[in-house]
Each structure stands twice: as C-alpha cells, then as structure tokens.
N, CA, C and O of each residue as an XYZ file, in Angstrom:
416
protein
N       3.181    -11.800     -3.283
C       3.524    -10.645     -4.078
C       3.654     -9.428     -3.170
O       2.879     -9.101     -2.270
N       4.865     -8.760     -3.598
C       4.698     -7.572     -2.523
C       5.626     -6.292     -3.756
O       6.493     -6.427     -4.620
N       4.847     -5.131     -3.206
C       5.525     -3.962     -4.127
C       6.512     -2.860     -3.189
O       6.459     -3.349     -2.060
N       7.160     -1.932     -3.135
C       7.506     -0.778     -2.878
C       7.406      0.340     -3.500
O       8.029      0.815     -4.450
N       6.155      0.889     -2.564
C       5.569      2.148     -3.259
C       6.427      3.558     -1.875
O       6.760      3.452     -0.695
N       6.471      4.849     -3.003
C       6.998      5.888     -2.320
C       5.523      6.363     -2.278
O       4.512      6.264     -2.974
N       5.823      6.802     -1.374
C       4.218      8.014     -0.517
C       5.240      9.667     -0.197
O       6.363     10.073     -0.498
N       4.039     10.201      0.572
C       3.855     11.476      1.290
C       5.273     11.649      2.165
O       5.604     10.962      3.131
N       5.890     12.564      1.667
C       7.184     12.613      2.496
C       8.677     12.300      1.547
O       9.768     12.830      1.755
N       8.360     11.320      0.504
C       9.266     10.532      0.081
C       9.923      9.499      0.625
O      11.068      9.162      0.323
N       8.844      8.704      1.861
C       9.517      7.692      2.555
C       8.833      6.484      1.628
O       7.718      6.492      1.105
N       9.858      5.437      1.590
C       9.320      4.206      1.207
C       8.666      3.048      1.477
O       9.642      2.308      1.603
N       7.421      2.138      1.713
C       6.902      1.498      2.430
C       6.487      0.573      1.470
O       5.842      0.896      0.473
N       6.926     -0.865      1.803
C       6.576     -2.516      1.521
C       4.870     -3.063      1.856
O       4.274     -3.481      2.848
N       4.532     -2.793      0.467
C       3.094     -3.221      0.772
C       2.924     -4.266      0.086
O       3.475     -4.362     -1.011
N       1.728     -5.770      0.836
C       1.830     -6.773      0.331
C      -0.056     -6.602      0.540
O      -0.627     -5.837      1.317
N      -0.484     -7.266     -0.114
C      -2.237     -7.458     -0.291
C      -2.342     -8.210      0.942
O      -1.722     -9.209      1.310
N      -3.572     -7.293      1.709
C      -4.208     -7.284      2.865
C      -3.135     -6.574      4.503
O      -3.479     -6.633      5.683
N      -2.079     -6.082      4.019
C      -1.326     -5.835      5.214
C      -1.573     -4.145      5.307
O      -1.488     -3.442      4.300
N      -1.787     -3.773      6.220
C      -1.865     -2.210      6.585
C      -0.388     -1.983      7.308
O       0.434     -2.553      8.025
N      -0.678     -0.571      6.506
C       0.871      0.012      6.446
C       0.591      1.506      7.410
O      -0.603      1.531      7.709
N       1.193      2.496      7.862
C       0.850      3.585      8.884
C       2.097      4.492      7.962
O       3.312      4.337      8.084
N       1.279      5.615      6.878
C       2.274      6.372      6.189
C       1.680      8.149      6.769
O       0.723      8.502      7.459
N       2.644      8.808      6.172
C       2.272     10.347      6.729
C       0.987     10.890      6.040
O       0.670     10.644      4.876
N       0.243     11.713      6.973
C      -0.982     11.695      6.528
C      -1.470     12.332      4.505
O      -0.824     12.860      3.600
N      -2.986     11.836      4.686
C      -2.350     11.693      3.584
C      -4.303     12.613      3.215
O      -5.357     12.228      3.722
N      -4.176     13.518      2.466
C      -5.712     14.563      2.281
C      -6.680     13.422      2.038
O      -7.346     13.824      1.084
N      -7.256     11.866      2.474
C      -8.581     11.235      1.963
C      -9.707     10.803      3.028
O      -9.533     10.516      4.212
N     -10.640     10.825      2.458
C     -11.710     10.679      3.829
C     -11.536      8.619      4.123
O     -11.155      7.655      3.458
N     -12.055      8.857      5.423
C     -12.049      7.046      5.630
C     -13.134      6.514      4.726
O     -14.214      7.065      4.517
N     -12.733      5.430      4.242
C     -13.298      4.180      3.535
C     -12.781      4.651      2.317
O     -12.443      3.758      1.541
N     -12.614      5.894      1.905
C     -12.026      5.698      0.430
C     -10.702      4.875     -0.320
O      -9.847      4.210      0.264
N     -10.776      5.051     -1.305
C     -10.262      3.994     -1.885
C      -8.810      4.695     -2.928
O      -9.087      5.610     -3.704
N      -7.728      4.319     -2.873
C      -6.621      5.118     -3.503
C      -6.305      4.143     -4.383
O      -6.367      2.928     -4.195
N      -5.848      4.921     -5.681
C      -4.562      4.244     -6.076
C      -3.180      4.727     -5.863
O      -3.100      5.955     -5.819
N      -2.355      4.242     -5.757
C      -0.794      4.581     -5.574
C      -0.021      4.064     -7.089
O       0.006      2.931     -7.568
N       0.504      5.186     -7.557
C       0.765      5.176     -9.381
C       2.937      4.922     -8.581
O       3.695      4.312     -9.335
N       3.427      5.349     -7.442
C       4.516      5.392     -7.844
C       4.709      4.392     -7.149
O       4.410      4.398     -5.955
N       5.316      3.196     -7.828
C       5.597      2.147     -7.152
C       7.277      1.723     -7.940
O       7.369      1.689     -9.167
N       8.409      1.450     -7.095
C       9.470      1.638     -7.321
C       9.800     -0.285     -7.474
O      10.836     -0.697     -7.995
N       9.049     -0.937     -7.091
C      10.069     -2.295     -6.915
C       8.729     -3.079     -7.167
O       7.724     -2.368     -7.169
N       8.523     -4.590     -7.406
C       7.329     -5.534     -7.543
C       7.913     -7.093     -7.927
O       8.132     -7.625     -9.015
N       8.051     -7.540     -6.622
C       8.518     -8.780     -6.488
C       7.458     -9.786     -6.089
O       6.663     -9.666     -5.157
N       7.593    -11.009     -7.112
C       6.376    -12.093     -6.901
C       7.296    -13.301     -6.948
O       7.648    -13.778     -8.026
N       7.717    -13.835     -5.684
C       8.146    -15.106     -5.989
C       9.447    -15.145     -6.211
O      10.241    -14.564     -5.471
N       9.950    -16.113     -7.675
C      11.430    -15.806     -8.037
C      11.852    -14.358     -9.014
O      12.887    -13.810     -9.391
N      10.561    -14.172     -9.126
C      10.884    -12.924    -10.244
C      10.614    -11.006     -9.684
O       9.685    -10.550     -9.017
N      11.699    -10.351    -10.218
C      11.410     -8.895     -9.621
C      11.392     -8.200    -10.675
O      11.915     -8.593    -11.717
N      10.712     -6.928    -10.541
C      10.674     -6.325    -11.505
C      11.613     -4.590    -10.868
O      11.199     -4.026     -9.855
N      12.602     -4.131    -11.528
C      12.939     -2.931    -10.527
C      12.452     -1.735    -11.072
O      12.216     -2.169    -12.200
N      12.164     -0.701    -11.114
C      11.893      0.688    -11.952
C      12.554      1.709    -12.330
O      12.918      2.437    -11.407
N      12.742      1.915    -13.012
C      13.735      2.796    -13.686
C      13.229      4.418    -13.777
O      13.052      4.703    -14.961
N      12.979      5.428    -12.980
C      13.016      5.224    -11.133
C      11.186      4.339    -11.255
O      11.135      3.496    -10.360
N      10.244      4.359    -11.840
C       9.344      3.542    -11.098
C       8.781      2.031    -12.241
O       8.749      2.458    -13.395
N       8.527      1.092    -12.213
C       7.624      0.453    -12.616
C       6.546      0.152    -13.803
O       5.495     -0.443    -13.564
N       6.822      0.513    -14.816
C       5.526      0.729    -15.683
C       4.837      0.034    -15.765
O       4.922     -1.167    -16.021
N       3.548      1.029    -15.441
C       1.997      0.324    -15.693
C       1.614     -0.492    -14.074
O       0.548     -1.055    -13.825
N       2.262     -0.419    -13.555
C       2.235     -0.816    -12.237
C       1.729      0.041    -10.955
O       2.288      1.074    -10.587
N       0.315     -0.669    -10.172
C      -0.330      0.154     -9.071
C      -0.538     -0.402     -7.968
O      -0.272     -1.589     -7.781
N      -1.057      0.392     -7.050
C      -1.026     -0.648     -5.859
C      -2.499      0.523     -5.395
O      -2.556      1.750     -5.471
N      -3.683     -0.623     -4.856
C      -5.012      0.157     -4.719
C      -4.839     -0.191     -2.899
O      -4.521     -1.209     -2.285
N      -5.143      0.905     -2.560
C      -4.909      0.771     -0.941
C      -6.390      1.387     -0.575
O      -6.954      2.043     -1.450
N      -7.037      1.192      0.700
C      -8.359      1.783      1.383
C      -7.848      2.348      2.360
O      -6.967      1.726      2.952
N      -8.275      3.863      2.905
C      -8.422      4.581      3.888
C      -9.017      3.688      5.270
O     -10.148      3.288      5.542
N      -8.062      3.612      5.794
C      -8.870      2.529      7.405
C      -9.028      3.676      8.310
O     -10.149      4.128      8.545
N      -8.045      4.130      8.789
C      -8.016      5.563      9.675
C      -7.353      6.602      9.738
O      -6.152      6.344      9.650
N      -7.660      8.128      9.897
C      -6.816      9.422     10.393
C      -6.558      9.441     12.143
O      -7.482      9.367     12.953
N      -5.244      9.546     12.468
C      -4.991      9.127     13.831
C      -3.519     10.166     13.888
O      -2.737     10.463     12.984
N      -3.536     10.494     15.134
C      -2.359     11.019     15.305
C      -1.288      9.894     16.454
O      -1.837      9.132     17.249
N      -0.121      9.969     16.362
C       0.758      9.552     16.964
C       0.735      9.713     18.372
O       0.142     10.753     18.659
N       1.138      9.109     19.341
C       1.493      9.409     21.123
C       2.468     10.610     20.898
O       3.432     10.542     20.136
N       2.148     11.669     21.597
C       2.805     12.663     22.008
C       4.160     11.946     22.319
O       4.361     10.932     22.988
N       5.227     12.935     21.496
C       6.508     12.708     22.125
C       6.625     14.200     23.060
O       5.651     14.950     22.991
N       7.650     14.566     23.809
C       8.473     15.630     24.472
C       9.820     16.037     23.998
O      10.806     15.311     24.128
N       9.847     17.320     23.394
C      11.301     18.080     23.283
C      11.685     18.707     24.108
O      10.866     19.578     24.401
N      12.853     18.744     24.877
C      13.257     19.281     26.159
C      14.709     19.325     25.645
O      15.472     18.362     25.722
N      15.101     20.795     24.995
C      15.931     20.936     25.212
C      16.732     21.780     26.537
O      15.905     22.319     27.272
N      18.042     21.968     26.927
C      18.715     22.224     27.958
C      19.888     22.819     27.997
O      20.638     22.519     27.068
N      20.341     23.672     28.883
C      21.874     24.565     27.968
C      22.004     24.022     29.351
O      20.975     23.690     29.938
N      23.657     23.845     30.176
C      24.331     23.396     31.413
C      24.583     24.483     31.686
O      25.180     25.128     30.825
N      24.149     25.346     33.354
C      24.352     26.248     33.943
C      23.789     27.820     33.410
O      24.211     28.951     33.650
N      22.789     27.382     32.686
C      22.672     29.055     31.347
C      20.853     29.191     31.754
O      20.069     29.793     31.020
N      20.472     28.543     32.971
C      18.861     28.529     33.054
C      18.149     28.395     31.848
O      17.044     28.934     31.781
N      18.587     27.775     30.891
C      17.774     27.851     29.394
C      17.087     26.268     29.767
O      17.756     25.320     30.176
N      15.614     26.246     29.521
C      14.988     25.379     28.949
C      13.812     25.609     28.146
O      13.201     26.676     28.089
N      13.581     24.733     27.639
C      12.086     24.822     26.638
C      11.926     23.197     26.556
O      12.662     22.294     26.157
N      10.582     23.254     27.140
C       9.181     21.685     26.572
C       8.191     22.138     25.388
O       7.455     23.078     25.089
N       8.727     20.592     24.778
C       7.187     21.153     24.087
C       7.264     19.410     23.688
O       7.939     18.399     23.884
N       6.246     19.832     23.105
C       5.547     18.759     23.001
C       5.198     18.196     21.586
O       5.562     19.060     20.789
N       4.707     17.236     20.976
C       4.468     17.100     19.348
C       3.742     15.397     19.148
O       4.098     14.315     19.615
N       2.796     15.719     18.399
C       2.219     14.830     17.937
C       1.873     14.856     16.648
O       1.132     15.717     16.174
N       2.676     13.386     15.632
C       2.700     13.178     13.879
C       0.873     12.880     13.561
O       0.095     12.274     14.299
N       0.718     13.224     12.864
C      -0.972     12.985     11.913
C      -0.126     11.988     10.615
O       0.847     12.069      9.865
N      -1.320     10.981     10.986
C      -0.961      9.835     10.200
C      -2.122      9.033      9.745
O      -3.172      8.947     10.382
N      -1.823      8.303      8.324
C      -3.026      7.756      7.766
C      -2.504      6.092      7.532
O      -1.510      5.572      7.024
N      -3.650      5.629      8.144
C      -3.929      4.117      8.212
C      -4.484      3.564      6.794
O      -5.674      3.787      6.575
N      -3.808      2.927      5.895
C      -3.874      2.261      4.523
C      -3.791      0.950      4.778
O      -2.768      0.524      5.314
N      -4.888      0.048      4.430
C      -5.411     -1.592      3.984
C      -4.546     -1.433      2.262
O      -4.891     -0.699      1.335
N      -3.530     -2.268      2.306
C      -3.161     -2.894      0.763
C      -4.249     -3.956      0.253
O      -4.366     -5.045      0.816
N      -4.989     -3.604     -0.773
C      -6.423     -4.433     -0.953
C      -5.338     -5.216     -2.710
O      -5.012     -6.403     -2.746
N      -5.085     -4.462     -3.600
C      -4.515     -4.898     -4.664
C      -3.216     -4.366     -5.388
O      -2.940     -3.182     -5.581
N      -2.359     -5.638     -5.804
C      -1.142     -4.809     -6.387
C      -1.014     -5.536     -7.954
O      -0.751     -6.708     -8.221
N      -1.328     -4.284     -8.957
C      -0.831     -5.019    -10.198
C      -0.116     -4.754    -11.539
O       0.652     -3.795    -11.474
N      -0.147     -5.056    -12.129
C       1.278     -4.807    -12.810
C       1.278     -4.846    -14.275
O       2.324     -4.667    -14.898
C-alpha cells in the first residue's frame, strides 16, 4: 500500500509504511507523532483510489526521526569582464518522517 501525500512547500511525496521520506522542514519536536490529513492518491494492489483534489477520510500517521539541515551548496554568480562576483553559500532545514500508518 502506498499513498501520495502533499506537505510543506506544496511538493508531493510517495509514502509507503515503514519508508522514511526527507520533506521541508516541518514546526515538530523529534519522536513526535503526525498525522498528514492531505493525501491526494492511495493505491493498494490492483485498486486506486484518486482525490478529488484529496481522498476522503484518508491519513497517513508519520513519526518525527530527525531536524537536519542539507550539505551546503555555493552560489557564485559572475558578470564576463565587469569584476562582479558574489559567493554565498546556503543550507535547506529539513525534517526526517518514518511512514508508520496509511489508512483510508
């Protein structure tokens, strides 16, 4: 069984029971326990269910595993012959979710 729930951002992420997923951070302390109410898709097998935009009655309970930020990327932009540069630097804050139950 696996669902598609929208999160933080409005990005979409395929969660199946017991798989950890890495979505944008998200305000909960570790070990707590969420439910996720918007779940857009819930496919078991031969049968799907789609949402009209979501699912009714349908959740998906996920656990807080970790708050972690991303590896630094580098922005370096550059103009040709104009001495213009600028570095910088950036690192995403992101929350680590255990899919514990999805139901319907």
């Amino acid at each position: 069984m696996y669902a598609i729930v929208r999160l933080s951002g409005g990005k979409q992420h395929r969660a199946e029971p017991g798989a950890v997923i890495d979505v944008e951070r998200l305000p909960n302390a570790v070990d707590e326990q969420i439910v996720l109410n918007d779940v857009l898709l819930v496919g078991d097998g031969d049968s799907t269910q789609i949402g009209m935009p979501t699912v009714a009655g349908a959740t998906v309970k996920a656990t807080v595993v970790a708050q972690f930020r991303a590896p630094k990327i580098i922005v370096f932009k550059y103009r040709h012959r104009t001495k213009y540069r600028r570095k910088r630097g950036h690192r995403q804050y992101y929350t680590r979710l255990r899919i514990d139950e999805i139901t319907v």
